[in-house]
N, C-alpha and C positions, 0 to 999 in steps of 0.2 A: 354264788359260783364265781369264780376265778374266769377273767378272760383277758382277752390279749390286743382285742382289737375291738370297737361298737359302731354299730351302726343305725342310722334312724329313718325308718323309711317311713316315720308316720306321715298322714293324708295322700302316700303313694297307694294308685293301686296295680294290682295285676296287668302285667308279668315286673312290675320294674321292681316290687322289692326282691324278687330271686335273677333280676339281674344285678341289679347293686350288691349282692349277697356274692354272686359268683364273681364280681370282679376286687371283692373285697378280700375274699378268698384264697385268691391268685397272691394277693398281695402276701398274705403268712406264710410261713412256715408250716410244715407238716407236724399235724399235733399239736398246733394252737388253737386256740379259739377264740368263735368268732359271737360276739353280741347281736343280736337283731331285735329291735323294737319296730314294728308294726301295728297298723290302723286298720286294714283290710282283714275281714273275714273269712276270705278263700285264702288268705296267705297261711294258716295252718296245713291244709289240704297239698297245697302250692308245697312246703317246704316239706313236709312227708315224703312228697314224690321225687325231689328235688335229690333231697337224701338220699331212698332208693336209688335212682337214676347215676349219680354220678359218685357215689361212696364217702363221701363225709357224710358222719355222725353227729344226728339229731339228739345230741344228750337231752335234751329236755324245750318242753315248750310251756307257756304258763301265759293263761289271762285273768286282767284284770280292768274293770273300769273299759272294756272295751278297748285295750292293748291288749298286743301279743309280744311278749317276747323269746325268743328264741335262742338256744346255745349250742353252734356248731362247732365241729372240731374236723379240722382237714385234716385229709388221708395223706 
């Protein structure tokens, strides 16, 4: 998948990869997207909610090897 900006929050945990995510966020353009790689396992649950709550879309989330990565796209 196409993005625009990455970010790497591996060995962070909770709350900091959804807030490095929202300040990365600030930083695009509307309708770009955003890369997240992730080491914490409540970070799926975490950016689910994140999504609902504040309206950028969770295009997709994927693990492997115990990452997460994640592809946002600001509203």
């Amino acid at each position: 998948m196409d993005f625009d900006k990455e970010l790497d929050t591996r060995g962070l945990n909770c709350p900091l990869p959804i807030l490095r995510a929202k300040k990365a966020l600030a930083e695009l353009q509307s309708g770009q997207v955003l890369k997240v790689v992730a080491t914490d396992p409540g970070a799926v649950k975490d950016f689910q909610a994140f999504s609902r709550q504040t309206g950028h879309q969770l295009l997709s989330h994927s693990e492997e090897r115990k990452e997460f990565t994640f592809f946002m796209r600001k509203k």
